[in-house]
PDB file of N, CA, C and O in Angstrom:
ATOM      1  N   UNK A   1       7.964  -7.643   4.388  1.00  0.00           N
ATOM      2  CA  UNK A   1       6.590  -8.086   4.469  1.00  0.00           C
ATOM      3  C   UNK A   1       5.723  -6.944   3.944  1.00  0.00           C
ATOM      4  O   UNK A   1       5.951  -5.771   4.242  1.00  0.00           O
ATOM      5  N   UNK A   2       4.811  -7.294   3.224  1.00  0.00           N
ATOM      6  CA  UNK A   2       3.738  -6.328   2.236  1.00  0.00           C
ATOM      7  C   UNK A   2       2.654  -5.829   2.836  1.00  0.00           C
ATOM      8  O   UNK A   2       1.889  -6.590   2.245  1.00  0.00           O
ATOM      9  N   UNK A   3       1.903  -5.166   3.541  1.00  0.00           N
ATOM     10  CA  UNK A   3       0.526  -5.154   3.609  1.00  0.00           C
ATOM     11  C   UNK A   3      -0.407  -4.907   2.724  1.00  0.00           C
ATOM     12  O   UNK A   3      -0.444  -3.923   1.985  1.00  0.00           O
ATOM     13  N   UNK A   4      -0.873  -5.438   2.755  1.00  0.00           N
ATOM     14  CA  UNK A   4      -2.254  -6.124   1.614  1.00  0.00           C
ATOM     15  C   UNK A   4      -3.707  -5.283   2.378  1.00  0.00           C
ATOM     16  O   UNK A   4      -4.671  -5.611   3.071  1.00  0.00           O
ATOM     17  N   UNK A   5      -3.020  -3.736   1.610  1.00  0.00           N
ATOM     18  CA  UNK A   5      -4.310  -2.857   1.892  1.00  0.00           C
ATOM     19  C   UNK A   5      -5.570  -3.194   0.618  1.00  0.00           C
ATOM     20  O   UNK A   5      -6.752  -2.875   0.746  1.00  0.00           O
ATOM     21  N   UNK A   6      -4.824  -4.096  -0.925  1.00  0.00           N
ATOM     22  CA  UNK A   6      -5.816  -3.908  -1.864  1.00  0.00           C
ATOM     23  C   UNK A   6      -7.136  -4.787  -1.648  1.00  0.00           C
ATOM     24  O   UNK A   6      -8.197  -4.685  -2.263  1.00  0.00           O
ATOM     25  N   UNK A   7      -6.721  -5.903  -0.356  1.00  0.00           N
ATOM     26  CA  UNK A   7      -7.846  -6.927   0.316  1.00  0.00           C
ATOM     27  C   UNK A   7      -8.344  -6.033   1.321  1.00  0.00           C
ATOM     28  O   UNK A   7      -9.366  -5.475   0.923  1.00  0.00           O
ATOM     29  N   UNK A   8      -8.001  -5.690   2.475  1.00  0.00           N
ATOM     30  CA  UNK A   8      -7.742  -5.125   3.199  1.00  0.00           C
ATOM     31  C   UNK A   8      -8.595  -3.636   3.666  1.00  0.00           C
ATOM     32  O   UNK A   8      -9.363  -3.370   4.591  1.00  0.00           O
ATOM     33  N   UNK A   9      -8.129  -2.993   2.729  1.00  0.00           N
ATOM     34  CA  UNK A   9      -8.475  -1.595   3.085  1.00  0.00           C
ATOM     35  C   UNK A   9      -7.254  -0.378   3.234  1.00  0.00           C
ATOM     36  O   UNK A   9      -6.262  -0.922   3.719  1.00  0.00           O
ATOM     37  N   UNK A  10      -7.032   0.913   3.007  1.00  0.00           N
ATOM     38  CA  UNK A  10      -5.867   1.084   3.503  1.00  0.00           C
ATOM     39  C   UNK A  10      -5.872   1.283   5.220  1.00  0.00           C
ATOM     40  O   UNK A  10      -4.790   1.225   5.805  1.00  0.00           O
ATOM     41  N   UNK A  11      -6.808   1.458   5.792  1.00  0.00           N
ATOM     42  CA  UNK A  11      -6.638   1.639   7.420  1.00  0.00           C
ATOM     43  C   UNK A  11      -6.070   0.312   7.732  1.00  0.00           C
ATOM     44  O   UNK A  11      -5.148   0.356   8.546  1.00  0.00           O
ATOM     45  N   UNK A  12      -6.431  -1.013   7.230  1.00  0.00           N
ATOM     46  CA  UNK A  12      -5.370  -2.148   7.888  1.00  0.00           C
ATOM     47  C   UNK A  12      -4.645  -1.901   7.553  1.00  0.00           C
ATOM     48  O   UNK A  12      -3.719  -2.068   8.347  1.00  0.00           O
ATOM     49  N   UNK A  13      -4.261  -1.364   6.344  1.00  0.00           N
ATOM     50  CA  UNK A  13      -2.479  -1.823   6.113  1.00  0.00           C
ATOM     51  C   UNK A  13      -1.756  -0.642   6.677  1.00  0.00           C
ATOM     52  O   UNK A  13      -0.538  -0.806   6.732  1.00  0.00           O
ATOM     53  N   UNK A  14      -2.256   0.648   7.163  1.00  0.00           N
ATOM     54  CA  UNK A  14      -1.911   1.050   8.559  1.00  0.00           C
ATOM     55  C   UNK A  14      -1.189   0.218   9.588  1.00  0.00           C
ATOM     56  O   UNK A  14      -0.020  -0.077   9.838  1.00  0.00           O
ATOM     57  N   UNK A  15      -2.339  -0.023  10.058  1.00  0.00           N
ATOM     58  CA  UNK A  15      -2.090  -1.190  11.125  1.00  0.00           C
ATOM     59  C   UNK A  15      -0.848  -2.296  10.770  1.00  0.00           C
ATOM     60  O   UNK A  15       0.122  -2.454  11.510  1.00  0.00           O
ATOM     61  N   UNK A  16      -1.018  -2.883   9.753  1.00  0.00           N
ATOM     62  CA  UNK A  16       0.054  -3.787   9.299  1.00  0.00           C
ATOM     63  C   UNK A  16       1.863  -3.328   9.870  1.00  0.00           C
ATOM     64  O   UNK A  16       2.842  -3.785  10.461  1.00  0.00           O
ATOM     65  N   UNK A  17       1.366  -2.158   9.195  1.00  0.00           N
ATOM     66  CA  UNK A  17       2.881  -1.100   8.941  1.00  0.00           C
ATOM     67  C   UNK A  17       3.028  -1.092  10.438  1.00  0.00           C
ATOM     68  O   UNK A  17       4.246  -0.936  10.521  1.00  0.00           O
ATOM     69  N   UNK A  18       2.508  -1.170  11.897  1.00  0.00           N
ATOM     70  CA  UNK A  18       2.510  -1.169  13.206  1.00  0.00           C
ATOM     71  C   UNK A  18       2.739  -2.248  13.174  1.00  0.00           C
ATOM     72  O   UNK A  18       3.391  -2.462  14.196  1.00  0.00           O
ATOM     73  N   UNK A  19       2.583  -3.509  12.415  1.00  0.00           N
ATOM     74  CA  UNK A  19       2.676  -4.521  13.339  1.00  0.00           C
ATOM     75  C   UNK A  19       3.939  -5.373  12.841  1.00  0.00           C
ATOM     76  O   UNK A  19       4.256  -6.518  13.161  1.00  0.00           O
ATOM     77  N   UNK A  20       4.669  -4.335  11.823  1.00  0.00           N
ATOM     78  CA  UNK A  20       6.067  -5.284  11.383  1.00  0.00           C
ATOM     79  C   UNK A  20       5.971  -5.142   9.999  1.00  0.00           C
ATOM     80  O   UNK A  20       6.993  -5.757   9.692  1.00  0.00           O
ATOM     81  N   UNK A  21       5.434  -4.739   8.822  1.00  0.00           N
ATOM     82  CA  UNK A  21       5.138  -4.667   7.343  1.00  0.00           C
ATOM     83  C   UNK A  21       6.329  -3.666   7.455  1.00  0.00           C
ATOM     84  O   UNK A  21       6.728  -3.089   8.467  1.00  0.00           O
ATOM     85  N   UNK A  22       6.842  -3.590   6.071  1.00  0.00           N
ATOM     86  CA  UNK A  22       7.798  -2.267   5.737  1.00  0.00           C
ATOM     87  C   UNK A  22       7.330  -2.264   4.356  1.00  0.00           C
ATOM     88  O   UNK A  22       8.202  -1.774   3.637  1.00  0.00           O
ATOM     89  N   UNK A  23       6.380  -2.590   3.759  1.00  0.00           N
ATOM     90  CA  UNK A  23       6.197  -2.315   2.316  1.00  0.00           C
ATOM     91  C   UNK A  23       4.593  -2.194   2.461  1.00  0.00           C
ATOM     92  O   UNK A  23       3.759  -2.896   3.034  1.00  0.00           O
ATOM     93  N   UNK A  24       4.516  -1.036   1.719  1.00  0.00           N
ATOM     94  CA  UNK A  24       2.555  -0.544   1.389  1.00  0.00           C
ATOM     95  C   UNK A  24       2.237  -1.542   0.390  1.00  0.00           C
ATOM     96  O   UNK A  24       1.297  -2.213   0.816  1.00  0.00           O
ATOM     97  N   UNK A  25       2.586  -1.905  -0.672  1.00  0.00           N
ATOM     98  CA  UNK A  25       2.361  -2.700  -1.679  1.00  0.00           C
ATOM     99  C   UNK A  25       2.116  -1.604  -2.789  1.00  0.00           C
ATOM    100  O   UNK A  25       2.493  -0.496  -2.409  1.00  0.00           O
ATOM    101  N   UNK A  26       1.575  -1.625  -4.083  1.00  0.00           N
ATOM    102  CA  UNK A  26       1.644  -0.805  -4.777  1.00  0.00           C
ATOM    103  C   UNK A  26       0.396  -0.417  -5.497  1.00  0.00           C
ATOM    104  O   UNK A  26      -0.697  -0.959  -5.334  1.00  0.00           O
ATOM    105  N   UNK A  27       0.646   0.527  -6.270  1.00  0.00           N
ATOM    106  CA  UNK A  27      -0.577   1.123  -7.068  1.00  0.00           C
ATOM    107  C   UNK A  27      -1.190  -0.058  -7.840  1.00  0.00           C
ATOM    108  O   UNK A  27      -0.418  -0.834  -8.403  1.00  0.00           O
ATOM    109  N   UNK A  28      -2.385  -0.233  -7.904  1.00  0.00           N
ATOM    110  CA  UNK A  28      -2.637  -0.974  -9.040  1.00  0.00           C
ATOM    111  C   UNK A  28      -3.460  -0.342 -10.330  1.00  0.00           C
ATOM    112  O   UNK A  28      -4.411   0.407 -10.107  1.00  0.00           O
ATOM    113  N   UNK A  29      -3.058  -0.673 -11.723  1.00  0.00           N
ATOM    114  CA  UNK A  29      -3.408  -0.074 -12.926  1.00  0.00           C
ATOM    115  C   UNK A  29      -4.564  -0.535 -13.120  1.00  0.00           C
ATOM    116  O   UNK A  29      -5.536   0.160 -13.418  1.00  0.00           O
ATOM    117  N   UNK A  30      -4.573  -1.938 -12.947  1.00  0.00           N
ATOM    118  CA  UNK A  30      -5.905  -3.003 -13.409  1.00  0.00           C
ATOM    119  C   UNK A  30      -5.703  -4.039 -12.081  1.00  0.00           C
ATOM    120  O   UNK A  30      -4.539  -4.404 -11.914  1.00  0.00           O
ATOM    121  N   UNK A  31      -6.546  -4.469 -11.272  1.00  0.00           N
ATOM    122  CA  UNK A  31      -7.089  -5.242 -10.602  1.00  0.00           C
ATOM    123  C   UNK A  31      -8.720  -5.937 -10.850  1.00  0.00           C
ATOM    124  O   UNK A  31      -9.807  -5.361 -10.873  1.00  0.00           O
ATOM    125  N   UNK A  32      -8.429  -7.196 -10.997  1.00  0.00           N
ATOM    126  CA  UNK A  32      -9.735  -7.863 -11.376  1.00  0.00           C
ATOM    127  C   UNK A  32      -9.851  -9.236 -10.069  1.00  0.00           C
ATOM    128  O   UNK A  32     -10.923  -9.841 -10.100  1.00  0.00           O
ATOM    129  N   UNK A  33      -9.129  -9.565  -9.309  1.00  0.00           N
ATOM    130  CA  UNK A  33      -9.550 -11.327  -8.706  1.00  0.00           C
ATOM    131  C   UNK A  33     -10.264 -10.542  -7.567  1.00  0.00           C
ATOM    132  O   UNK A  33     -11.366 -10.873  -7.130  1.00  0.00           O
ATOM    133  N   UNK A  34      -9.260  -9.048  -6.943  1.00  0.00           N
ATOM    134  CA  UNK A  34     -10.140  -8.658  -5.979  1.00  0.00           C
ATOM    135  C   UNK A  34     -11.864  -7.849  -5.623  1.00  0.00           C
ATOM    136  O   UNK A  34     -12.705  -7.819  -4.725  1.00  0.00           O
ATOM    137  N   UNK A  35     -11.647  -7.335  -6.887  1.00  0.00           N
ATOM    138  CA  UNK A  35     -12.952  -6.213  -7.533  1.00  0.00           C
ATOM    139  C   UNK A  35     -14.276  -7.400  -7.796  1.00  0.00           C
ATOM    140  O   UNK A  35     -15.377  -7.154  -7.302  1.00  0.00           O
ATOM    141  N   UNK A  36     -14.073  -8.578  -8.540  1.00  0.00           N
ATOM    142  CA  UNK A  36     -14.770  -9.596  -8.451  1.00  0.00           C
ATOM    143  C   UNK A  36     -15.332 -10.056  -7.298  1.00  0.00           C
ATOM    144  O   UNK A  36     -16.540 -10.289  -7.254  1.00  0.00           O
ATOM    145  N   UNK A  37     -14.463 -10.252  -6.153  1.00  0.00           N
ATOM    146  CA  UNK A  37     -15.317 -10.662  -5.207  1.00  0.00           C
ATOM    147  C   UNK A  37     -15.906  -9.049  -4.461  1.00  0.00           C
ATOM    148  O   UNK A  37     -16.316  -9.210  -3.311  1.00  0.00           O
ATOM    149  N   UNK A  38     -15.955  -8.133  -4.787  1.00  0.00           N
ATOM    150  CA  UNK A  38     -16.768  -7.711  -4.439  1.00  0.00           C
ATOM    151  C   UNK A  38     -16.398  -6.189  -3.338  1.00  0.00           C
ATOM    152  O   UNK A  38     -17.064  -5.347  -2.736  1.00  0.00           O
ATOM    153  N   UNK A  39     -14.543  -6.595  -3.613  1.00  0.00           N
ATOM    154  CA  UNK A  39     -14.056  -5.307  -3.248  1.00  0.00           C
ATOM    155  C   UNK A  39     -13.071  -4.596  -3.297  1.00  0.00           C
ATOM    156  O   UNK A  39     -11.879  -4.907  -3.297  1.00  0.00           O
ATOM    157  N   UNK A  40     -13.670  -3.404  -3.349  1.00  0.00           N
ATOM    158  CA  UNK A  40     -12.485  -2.388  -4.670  1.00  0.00           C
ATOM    159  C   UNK A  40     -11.922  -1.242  -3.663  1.00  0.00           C
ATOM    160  O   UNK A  40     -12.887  -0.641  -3.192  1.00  0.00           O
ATOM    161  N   UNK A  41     -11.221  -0.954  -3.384  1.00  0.00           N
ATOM    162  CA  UNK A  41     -10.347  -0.235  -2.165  1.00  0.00           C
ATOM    163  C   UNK A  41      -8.932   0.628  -3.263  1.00  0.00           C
ATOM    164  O   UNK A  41      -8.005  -0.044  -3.717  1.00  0.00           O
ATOM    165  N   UNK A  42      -9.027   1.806  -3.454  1.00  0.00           N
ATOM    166  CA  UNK A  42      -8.412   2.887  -4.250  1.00  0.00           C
ATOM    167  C   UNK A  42      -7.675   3.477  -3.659  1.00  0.00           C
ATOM    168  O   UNK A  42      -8.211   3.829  -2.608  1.00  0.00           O
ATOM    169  N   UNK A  43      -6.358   3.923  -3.757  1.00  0.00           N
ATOM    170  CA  UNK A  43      -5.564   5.190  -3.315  1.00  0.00           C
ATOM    171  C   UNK A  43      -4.930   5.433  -4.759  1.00  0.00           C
ATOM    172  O   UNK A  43      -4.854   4.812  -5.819  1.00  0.00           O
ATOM    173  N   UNK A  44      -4.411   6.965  -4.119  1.00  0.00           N
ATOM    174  CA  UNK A  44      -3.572   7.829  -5.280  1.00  0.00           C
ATOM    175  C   UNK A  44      -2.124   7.740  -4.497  1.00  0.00           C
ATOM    176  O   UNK A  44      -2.069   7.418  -3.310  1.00  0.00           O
ATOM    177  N   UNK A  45      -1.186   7.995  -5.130  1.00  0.00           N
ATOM    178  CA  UNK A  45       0.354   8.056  -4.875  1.00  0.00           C
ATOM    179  C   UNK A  45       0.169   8.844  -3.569  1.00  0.00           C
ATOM    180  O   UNK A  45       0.622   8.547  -2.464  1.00  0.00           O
ATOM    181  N   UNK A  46      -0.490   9.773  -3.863  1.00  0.00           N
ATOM    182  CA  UNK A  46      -0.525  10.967  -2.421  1.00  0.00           C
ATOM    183  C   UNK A  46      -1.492  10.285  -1.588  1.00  0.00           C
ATOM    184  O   UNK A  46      -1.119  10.437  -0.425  1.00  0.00           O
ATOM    185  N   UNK A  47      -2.537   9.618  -1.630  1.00  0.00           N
ATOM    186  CA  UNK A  47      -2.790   8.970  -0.470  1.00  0.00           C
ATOM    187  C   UNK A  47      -2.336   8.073   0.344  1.00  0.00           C
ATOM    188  O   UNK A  47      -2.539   8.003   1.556  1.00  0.00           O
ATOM    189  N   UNK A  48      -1.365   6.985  -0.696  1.00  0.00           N
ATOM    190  CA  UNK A  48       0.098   6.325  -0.008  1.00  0.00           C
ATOM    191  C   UNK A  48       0.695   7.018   0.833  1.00  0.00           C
ATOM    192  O   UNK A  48       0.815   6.605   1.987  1.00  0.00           O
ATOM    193  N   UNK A  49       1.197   8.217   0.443  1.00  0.00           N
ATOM    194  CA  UNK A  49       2.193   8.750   0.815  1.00  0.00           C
ATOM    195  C   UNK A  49       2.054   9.429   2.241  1.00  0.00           C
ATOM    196  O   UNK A  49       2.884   9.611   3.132  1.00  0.00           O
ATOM    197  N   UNK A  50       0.675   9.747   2.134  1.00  0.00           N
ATOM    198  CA  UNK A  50      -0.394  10.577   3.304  1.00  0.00           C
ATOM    199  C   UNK A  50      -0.356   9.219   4.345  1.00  0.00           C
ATOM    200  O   UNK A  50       0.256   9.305   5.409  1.00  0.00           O
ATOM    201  N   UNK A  51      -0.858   8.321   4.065  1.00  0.00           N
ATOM    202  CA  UNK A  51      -0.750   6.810   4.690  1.00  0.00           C
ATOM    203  C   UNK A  51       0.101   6.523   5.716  1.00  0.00           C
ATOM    204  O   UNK A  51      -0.081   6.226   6.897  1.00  0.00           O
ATOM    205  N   UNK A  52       1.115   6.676   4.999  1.00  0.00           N
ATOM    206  CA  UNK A  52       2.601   6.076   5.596  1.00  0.00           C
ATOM    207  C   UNK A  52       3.077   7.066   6.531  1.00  0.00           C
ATOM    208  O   UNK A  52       3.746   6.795   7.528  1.00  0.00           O
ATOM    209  N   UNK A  53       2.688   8.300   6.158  1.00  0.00           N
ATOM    210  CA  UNK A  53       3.500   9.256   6.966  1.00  0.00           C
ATOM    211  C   UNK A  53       2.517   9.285   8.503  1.00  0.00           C
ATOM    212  O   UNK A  53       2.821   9.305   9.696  1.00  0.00           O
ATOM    213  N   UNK A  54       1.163   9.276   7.710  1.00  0.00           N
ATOM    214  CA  UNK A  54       0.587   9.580   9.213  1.00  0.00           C
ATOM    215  C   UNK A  54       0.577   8.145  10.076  1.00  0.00           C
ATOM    216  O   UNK A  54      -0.301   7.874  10.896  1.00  0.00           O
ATOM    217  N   UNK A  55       1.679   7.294   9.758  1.00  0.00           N
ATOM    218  CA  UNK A  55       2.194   6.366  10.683  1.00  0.00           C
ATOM    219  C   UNK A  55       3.047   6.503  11.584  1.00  0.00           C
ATOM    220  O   UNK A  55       3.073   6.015  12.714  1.00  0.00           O
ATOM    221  N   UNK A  56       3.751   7.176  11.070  1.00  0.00           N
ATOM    222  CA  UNK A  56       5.071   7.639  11.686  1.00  0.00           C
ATOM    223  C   UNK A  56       6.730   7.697  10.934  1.00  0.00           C
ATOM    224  O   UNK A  56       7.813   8.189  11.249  1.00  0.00           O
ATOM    225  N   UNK A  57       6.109   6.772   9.609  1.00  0.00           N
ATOM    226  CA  UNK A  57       7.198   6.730   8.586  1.00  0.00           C
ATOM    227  C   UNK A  57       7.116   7.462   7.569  1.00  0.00           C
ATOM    228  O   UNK A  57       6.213   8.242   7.269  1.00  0.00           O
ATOM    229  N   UNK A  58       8.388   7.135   6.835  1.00  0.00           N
ATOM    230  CA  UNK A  58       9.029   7.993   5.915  1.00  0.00           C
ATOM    231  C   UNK A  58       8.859   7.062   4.349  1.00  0.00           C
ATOM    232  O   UNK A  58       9.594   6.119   4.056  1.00  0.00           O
ATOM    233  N   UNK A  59       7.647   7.619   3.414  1.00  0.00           N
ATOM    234  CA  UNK A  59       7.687   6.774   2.189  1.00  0.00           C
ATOM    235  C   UNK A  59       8.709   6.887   1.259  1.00  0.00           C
ATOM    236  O   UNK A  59       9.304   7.943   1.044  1.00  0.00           O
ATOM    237  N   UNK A  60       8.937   5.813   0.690  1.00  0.00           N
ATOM    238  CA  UNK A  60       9.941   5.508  -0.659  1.00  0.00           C
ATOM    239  C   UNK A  60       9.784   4.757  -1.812  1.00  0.00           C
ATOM    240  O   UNK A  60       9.912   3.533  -1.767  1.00  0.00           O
ATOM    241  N   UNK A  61       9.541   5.299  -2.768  1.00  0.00           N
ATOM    242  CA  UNK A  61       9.219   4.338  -3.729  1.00  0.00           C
ATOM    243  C   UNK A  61      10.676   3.574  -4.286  1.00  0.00           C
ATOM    244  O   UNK A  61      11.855   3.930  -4.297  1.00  0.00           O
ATOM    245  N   UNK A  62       9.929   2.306  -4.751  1.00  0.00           N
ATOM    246  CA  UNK A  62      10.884   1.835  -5.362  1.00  0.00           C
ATOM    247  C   UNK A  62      10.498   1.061  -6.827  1.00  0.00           C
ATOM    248  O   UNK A  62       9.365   1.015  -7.305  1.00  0.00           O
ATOM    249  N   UNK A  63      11.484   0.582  -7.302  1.00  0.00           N
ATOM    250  CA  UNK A  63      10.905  -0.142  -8.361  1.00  0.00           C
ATOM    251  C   UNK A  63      10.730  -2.061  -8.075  1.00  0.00           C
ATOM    252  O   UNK A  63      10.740  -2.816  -7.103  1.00  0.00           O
ATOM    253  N   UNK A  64      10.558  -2.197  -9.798  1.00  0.00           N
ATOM    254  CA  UNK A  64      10.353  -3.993  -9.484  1.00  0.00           C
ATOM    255  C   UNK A  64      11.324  -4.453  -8.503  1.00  0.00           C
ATOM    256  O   UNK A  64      10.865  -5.149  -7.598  1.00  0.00           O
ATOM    257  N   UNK A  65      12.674  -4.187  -8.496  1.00  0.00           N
ATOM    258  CA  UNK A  65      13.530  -4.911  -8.245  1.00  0.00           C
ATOM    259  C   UNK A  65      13.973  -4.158  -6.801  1.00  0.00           C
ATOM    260  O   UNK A  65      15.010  -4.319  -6.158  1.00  0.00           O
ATOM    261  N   UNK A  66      13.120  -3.509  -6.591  1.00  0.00           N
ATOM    262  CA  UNK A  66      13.317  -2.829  -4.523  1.00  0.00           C
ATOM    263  C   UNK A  66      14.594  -1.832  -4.497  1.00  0.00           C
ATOM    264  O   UNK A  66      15.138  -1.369  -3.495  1.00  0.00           O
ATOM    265  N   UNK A  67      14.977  -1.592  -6.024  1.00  0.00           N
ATOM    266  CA  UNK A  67      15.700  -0.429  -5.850  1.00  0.00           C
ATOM    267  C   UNK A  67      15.080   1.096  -5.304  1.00  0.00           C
ATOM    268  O   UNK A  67      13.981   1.410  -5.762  1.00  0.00           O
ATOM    269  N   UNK A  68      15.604   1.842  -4.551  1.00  0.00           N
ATOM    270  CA  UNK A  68      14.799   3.033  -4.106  1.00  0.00           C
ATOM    271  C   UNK A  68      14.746   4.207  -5.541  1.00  0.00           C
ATOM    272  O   UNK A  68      15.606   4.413  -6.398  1.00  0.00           O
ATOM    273  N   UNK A  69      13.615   4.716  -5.392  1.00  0.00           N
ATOM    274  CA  UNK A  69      13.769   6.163  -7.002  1.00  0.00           C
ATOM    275  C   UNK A  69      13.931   7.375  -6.104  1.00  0.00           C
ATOM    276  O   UNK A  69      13.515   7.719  -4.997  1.00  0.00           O
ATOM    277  N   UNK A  70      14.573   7.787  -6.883  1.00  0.00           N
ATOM    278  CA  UNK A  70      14.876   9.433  -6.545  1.00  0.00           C
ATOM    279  C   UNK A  70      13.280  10.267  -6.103  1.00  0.00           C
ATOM    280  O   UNK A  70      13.267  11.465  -5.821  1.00  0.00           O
TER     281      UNK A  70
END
């Protein structure tokens, strides 16, 4: 399950990650359906990473296909 910090915010998808999520969701390059209505919510790799940890977990990226990267 994803949390959907790019609707969201990242402090929910905090919360999410507490309430059963195991995936942050990902960077986005270009976002337009959400910025349109009116809201634009940004992190950097290191603010993910800052995110997750000050949850209590351990981040991992992965790719398309949910393989983990080095």
């Amino acid at each position: 399950m994803q949390a959907s910090w790019v609707t969201q915010g990242p402090k929910i998808g905090q919360v999410a990650l507490k309430f059963g999520a195991n995936d942050f969701g990902s960077l986005m390059m270009e976002e337009n359906v959400v910025s349109s209505a009116g809201t634009t919510f940004r992190v950097t790799v290191e603010d993910m990473k800052r995110l997750i940890t000050e949850m209590g977990y351990e981040p991992h990226q992965r790719d398309n296909w949910y393989r983990l990267l080095a």
